[in-house]
NUVO-672739 format. One record per residue: residue in three letters; x, y, z of N, C-alpha, C, O, CB in turn. Coordinates in Angstrom, 1 decimal, always signed. Glycine has a CB too. Example, Ala and Ser with C-alpha at 12.3 -4.5 7.8 and 13.67 -1.06 7.14 Angstrom:
! residues 2
<"ALA", <+13.2, -5.7, +7.8>, <+12.3, -4.5, +7.8>, <+13.2, -3.3, +7.8>, <+14.2, -3.3, +8.5>, <+11.3, -4.5, +9.0>>
<"SER", <+12.8, -2.2, +7.1>, <+13.7, -1.1, +7.1>, <+12.9, +0.0, +7.9>, <+13.4, +1.1, +8.0>, <+14.1, -0.6, +5.7>>
***
This chain:
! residues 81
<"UNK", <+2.7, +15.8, +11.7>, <+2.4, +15.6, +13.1>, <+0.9, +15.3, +13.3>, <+0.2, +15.3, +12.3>, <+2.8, +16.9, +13.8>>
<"UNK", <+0.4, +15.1, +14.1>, <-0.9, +14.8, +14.7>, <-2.0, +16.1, +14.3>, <-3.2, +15.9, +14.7>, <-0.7, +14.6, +16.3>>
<"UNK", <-1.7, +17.0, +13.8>, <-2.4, +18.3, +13.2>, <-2.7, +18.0, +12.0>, <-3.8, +18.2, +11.5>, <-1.7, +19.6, +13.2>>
<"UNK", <-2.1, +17.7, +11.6>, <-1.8, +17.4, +10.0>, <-2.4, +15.5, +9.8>, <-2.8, +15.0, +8.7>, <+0.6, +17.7, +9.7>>
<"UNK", <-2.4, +15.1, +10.7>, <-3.1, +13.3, +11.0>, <-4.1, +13.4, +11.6>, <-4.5, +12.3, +12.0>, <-2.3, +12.2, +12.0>>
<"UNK", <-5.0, +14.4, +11.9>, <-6.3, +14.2, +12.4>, <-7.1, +13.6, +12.1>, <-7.8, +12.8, +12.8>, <-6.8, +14.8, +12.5>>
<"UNK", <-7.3, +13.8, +10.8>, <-8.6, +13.1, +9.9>, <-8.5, +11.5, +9.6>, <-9.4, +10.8, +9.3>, <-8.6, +13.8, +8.2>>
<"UNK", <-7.1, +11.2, +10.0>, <-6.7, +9.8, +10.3>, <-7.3, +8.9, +11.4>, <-7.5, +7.7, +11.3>, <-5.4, +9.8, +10.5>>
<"UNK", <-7.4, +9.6, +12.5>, <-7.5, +9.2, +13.8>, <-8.7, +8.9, +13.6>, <-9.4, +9.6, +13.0>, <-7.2, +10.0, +14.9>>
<"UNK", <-9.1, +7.3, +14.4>, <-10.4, +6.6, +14.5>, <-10.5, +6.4, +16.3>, <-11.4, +5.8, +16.8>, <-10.3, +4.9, +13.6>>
<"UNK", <-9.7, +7.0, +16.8>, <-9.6, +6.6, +18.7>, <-10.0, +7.8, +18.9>, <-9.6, +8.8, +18.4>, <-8.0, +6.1, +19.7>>
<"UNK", <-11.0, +7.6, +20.1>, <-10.6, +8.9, +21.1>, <-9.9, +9.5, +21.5>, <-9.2, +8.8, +22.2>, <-10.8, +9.0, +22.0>>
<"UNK", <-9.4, +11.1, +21.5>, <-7.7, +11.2, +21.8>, <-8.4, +12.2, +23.1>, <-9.4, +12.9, +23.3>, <-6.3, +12.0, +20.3>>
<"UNK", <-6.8, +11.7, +24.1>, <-7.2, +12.4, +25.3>, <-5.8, +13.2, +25.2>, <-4.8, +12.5, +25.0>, <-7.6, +11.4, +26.8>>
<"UNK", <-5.6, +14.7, +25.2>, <-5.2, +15.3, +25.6>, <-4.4, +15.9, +27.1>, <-5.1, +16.8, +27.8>, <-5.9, +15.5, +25.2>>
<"UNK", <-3.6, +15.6, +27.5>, <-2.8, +16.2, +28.9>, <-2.1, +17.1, +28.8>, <-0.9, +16.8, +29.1>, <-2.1, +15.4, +29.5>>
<"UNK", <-2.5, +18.5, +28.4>, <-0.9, +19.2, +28.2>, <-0.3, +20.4, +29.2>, <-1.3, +21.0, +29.7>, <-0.8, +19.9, +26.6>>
<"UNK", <+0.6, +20.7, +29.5>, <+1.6, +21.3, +30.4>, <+1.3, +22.7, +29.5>, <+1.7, +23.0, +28.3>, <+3.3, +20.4, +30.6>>
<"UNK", <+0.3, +23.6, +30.7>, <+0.7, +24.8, +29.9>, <+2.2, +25.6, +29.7>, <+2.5, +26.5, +28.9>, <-0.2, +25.7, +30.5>>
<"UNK", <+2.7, +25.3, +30.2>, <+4.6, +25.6, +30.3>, <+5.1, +25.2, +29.5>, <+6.2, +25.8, +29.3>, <+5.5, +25.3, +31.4>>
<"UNK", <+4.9, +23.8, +28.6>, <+5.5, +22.8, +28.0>, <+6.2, +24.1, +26.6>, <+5.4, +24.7, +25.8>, <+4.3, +21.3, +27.6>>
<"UNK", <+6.9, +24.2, +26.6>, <+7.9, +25.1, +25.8>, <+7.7, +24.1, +24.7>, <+7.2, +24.7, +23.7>, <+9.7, +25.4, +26.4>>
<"UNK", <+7.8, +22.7, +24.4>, <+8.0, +21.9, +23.5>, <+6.8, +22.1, +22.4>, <+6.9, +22.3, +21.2>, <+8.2, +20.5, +24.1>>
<"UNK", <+5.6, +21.8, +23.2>, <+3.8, +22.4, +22.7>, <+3.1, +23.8, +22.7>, <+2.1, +24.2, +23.4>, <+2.8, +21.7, +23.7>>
<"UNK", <+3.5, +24.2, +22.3>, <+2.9, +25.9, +22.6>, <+1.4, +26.1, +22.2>, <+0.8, +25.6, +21.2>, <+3.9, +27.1, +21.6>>
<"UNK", <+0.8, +27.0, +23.1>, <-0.8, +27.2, +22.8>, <-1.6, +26.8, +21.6>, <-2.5, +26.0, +21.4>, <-1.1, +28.4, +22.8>>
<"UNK", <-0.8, +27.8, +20.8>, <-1.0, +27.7, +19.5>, <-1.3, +26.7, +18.9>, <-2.4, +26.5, +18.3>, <-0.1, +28.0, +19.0>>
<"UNK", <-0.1, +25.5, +19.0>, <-0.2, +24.5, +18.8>, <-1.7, +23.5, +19.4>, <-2.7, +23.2, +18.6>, <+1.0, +24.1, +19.2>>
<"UNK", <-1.7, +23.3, +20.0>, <-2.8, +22.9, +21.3>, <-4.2, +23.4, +20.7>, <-5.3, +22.7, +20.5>, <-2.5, +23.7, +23.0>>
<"UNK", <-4.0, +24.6, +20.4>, <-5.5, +25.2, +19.5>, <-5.8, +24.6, +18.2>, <-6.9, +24.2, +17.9>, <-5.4, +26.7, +19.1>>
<"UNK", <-4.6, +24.6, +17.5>, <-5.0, +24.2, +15.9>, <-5.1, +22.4, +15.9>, <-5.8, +21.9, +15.0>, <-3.5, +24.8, +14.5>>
<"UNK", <-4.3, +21.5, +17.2>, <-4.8, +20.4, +17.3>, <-6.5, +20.1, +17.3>, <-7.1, +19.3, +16.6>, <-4.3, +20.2, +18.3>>
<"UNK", <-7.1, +21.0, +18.5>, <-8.2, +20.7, +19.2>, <-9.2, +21.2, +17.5>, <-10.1, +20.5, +17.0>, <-8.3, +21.7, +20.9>>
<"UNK", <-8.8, +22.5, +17.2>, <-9.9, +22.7, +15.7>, <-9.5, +21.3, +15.2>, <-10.2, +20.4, +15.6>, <-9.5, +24.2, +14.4>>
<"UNK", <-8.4, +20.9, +14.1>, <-8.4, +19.7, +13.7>, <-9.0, +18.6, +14.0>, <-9.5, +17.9, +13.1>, <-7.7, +19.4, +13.8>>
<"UNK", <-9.0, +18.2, +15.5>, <-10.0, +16.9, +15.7>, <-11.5, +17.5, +15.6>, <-12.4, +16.7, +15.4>, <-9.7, +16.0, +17.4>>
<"UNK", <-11.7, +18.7, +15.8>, <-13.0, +18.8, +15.8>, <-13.9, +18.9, +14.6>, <-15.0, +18.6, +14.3>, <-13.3, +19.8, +16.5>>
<"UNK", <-12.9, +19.4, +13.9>, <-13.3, +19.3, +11.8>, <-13.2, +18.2, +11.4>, <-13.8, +18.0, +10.4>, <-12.2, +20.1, +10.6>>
<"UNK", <-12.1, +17.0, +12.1>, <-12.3, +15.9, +11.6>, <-13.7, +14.4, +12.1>, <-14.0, +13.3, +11.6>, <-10.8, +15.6, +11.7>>
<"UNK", <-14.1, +15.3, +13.4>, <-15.0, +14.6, +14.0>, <-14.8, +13.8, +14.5>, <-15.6, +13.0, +14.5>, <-15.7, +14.2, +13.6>>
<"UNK", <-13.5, +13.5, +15.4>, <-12.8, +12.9, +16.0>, <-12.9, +13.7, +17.5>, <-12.8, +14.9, +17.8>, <-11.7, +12.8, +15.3>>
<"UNK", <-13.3, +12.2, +18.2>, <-14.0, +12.7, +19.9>, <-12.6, +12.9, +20.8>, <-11.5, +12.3, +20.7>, <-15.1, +11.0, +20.9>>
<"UNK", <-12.9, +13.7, +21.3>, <-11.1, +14.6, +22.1>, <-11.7, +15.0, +23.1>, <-12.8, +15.3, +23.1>, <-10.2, +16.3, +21.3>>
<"UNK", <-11.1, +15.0, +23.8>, <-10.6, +15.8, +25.1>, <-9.6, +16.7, +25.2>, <-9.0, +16.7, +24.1>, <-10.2, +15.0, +26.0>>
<"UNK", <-9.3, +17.3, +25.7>, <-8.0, +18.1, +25.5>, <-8.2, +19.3, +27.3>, <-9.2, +19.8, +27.8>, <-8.2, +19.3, +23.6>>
<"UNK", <-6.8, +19.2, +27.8>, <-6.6, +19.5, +29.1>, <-5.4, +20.2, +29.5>, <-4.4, +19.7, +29.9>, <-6.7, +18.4, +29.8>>
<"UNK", <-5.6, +21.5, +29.3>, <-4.4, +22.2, +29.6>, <-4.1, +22.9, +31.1>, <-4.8, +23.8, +31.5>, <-4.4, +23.1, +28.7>>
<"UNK", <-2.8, +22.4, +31.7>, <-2.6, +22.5, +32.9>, <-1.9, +23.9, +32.9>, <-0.7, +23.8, +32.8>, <-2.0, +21.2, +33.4>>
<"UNK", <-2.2, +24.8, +33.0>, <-1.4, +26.2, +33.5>, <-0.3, +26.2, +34.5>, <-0.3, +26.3, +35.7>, <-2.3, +27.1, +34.2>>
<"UNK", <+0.6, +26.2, +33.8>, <+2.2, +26.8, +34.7>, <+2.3, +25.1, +34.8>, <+2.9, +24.7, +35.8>, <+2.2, +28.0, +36.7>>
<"UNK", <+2.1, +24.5, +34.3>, <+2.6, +22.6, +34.4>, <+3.7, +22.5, +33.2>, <+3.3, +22.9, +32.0>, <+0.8, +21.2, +34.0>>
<"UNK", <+4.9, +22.0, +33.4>, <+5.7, +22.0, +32.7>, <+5.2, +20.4, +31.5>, <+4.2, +19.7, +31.6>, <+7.0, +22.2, +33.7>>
<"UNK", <+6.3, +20.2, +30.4>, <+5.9, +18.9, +29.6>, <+6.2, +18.1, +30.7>, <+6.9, +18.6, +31.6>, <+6.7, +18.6, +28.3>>
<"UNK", <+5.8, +16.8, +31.1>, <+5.8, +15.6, +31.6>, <+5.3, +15.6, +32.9>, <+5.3, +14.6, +33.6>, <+6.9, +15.2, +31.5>>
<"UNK", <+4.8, +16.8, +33.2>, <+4.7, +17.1, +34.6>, <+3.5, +16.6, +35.4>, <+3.1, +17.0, +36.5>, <+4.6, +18.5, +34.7>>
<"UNK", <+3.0, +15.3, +34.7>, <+2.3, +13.9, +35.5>, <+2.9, +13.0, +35.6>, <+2.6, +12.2, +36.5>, <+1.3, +13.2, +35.1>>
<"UNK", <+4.1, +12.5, +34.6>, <+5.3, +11.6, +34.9>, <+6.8, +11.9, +35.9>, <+7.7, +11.1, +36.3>, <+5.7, +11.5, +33.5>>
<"UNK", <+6.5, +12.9, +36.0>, <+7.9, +13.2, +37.4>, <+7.4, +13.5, +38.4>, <+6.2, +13.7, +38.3>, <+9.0, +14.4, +37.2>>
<"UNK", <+7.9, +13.5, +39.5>, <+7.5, +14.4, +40.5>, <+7.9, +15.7, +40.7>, <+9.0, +16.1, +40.8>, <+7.7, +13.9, +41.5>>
<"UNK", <+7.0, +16.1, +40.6>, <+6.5, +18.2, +40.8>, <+5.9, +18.4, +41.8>, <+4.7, +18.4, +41.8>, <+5.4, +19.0, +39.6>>
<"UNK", <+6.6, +18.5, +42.8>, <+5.2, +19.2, +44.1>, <+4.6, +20.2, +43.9>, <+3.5, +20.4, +44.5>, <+5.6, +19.6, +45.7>>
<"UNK", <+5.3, +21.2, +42.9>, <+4.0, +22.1, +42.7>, <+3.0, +21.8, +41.8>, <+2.2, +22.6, +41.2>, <+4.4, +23.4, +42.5>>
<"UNK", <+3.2, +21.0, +41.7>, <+2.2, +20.3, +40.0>, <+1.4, +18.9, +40.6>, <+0.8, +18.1, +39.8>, <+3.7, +19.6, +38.2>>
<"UNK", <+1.5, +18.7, +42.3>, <+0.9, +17.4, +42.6>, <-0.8, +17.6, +42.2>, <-1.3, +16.6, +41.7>, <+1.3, +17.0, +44.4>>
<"UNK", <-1.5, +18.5, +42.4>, <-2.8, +18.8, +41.8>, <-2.6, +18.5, +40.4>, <-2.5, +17.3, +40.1>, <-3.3, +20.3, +42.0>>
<"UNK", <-2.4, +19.4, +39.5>, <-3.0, +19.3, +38.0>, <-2.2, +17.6, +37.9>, <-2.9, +17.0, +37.1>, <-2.2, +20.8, +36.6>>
<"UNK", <-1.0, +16.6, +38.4>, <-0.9, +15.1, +38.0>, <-2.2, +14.2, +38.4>, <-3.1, +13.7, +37.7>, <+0.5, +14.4, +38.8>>
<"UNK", <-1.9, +14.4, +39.9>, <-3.7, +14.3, +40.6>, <-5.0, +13.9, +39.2>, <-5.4, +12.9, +38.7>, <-4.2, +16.5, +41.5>>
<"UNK", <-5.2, +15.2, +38.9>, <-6.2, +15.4, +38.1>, <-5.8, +14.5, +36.9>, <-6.5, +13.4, +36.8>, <-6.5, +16.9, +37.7>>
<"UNK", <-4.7, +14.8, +35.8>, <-4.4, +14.5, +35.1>, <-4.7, +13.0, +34.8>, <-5.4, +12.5, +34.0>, <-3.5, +15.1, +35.2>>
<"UNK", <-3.7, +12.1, +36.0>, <-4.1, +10.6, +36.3>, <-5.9, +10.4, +36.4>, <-6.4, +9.6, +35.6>, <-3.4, +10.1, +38.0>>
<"UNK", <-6.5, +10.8, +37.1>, <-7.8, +10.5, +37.5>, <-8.5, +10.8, +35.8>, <-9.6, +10.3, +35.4>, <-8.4, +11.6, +39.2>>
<"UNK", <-8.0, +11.6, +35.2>, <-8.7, +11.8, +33.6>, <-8.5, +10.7, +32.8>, <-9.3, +10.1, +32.1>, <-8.1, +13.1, +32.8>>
<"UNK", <-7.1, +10.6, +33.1>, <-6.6, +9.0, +32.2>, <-7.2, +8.2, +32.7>, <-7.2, +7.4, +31.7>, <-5.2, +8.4, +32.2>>
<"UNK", <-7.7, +7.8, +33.5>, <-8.4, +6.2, +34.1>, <-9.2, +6.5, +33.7>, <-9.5, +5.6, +32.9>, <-8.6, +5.7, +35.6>>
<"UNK", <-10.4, +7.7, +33.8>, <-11.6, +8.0, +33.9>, <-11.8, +7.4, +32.0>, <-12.7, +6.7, +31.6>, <-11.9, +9.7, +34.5>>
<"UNK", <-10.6, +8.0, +31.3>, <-11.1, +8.1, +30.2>, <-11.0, +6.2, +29.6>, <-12.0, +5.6, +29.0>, <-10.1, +9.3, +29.4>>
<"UNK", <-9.8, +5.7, +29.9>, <-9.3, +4.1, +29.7>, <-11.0, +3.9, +29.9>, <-11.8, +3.9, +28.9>, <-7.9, +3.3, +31.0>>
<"UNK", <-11.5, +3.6, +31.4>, <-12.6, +3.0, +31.8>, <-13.9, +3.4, +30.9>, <-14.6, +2.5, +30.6>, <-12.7, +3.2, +33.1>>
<"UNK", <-14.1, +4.5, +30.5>, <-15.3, +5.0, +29.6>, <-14.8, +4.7, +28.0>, <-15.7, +5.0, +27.1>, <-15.6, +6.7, +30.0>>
<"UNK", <-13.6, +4.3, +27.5>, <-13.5, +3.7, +26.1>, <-13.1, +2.2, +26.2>, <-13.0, +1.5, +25.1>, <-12.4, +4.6, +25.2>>
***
């Protein structure tokens, strides 16, 4: 997985994750973020509390903030790489 492929990665990786996302668990999300940072690989990483997985791709009215954000990070980030 991408934990285990860090040291691979030559792109900036941006990070969006659903703190709820049952699929990604903290844990996970943590030993990602050490990995890109041991591998020196430029990251972002953005964890949305109580945001389920996909929960910038569907509609969630209780999640219209953290998509909000989420979108405005992805452009921000596209335009600055």
């Amino acid at each position: 997985g991408p934990i285990d492929r860090a040291g691979d990665m030559e792109a900036p990786i941006l990070g969006l994750m659903g703190g709820a996302d049952q699929g990604i668990p903290k844990e996970q999300v943590d030993e990602l973020k050490k990995a890109l940072a041991a591998a020196g690989v430029e990251h972002e990483i953005v964890v949305y509390p109580g945001a389920p997985h996909s929960f910038f791709d569907r509609h969630y009215e209780e999640h219209a903030g953290a998509s909000a954000d989420a979108w405005k990070r992805c452009l921000e980030f596209v335009r600055s790489h």
